[in-house]
N, C-alpha and C positions, 0 to 999 in steps of 0.2 A: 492810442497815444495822442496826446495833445497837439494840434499844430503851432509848429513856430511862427513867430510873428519875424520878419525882417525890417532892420532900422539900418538908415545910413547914417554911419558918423563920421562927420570931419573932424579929423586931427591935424596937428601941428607934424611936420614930419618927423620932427626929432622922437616925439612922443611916439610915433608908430612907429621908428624903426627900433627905440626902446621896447617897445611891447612885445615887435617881435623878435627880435634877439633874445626874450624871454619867453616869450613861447616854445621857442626852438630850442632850450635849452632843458627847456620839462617837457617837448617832445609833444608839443599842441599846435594845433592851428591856431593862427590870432584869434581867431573867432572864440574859440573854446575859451582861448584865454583871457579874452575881457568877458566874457559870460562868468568865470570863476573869479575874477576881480571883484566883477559887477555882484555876484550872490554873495562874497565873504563882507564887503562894504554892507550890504542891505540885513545882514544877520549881524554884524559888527554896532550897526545902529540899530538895531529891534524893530524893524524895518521888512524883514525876511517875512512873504504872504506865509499863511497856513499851510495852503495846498497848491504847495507849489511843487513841480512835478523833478524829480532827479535828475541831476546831469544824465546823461548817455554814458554807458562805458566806453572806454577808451581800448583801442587796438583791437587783434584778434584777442580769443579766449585762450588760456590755456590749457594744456593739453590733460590733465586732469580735472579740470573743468568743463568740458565737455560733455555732452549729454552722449552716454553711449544708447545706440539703434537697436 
């Protein structure tokens, strides 16, 4: 797997508490969710690299999803 890079962003507070009130509402970390902001803008403007690597899944698996042993 690729490694992440880490960026510090200042925001406005309104803006972050907008973001995450939004997060929390689709059940992401802020993080996740200016990442998924951040990738629909860059695909939105043709913008989005080739190889660029998948989000991460979200939560546990479910339970038919599972790889059985």
């Amino acid at each position: 797997m690729t490694r992440r890079r880490q960026v510090l962003l200042r925001l406005d507070p309104a803006v972050h508490d907008a973001l995450m009130r939004w997060a929390n509402d689709e059940f992401r970390s802020l993080n996740a969710q200016v990442e998924m902001l951040l990738r629909q803008a860059l695909a939105e403007a043709g913008r989005m690299p080739k190889r660029v690597s998948p989000l991460p899944k979200r939560g546990r698996p479910r339970a038919g999803d599972e790889l059985s042993g």
